[in-house]
C-alpha positions as CSV (number, residue, x, y, z in Angstrom):
1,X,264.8,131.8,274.7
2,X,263.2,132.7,277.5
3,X,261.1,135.6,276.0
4,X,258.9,133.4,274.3
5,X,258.2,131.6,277.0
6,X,257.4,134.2,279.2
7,X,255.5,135.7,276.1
8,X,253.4,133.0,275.5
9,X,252.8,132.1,279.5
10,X,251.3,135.8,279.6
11,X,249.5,134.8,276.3
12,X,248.0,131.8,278.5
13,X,246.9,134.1,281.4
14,X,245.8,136.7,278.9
15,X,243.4,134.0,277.3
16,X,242.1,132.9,281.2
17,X,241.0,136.4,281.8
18,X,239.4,137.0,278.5
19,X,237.5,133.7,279.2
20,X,236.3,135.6,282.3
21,X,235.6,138.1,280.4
22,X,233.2,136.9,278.0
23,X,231.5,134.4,280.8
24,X,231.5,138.0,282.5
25,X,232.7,136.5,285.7
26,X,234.8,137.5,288.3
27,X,238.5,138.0,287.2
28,X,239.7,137.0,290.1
29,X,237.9,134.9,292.4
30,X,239.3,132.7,295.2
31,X,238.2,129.8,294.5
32,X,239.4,129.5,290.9
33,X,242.9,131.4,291.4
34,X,244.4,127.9,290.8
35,X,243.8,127.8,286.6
36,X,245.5,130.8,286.2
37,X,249.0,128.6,286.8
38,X,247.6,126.4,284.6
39,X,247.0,128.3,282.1
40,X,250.2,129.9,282.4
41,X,252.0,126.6,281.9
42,X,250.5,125.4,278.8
43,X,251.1,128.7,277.1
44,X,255.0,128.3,278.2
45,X,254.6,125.0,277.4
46,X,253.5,125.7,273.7
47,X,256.3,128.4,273.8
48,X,259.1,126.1,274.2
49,X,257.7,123.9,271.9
50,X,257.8,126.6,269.0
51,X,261.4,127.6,270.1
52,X,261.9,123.3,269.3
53,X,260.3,123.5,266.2
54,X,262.5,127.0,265.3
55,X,265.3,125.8,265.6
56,X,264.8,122.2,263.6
57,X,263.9,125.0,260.8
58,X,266.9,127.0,260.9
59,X,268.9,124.3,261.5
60,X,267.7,122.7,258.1
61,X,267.5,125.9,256.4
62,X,271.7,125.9,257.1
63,X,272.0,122.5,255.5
64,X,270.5,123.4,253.0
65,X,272.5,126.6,252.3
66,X,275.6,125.2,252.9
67,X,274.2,122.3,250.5
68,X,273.2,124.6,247.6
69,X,276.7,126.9,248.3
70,X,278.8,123.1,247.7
71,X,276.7,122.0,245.1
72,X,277.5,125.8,243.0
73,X,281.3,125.5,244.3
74,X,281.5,122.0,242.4
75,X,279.3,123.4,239.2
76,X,282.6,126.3,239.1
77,X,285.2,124.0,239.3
78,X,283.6,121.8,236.7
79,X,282.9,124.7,234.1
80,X,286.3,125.6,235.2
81,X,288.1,122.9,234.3
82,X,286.2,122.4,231.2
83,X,287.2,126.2,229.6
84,X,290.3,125.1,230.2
85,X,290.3,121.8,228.4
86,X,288.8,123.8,225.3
């Protein structure tokens, strides 16, 4: 859990300094040494907001699986039952 948010706050620095970069400014100048927080915290923000929406998709992947797996258990027992009524 917390690998992607750590990955994607170093994602949110990384995309402060390339900003720099391509302004070619100073990388790390003391007046604007405050953004780079910033930044920081909406990356980790976005971060745990994927981890949210991975694990609503997993979670109804499961259902689903152990939906399908019921549905196929009840198919058996019906074909089941019906070879043996024949």
């Amino acid at each position: 859990m917390v690998h992607k948010v750590l990955f994607w706050s170093g994602l949110g620095v990384g995309v402060r300094l390339w900003q720099l970069g391509i302004e070619m400014r100073p990388l790390f100048n003391r007046e604007s040494l405050w953004v780079y927080p910033v930044y920081a915290g909406i990356g980790g923000s976005f971060g745990y907001w994927l981890m949210g929406v991975e694990h609503r998709q997993y979670k109804m992947l499961a259902d689903r699986r152990d939906a399908l797996l019921e549905k196929r258990a009840r198919r058996k027992e019906r074909e089941e039952a019906a070879k043996q009524e024949a």
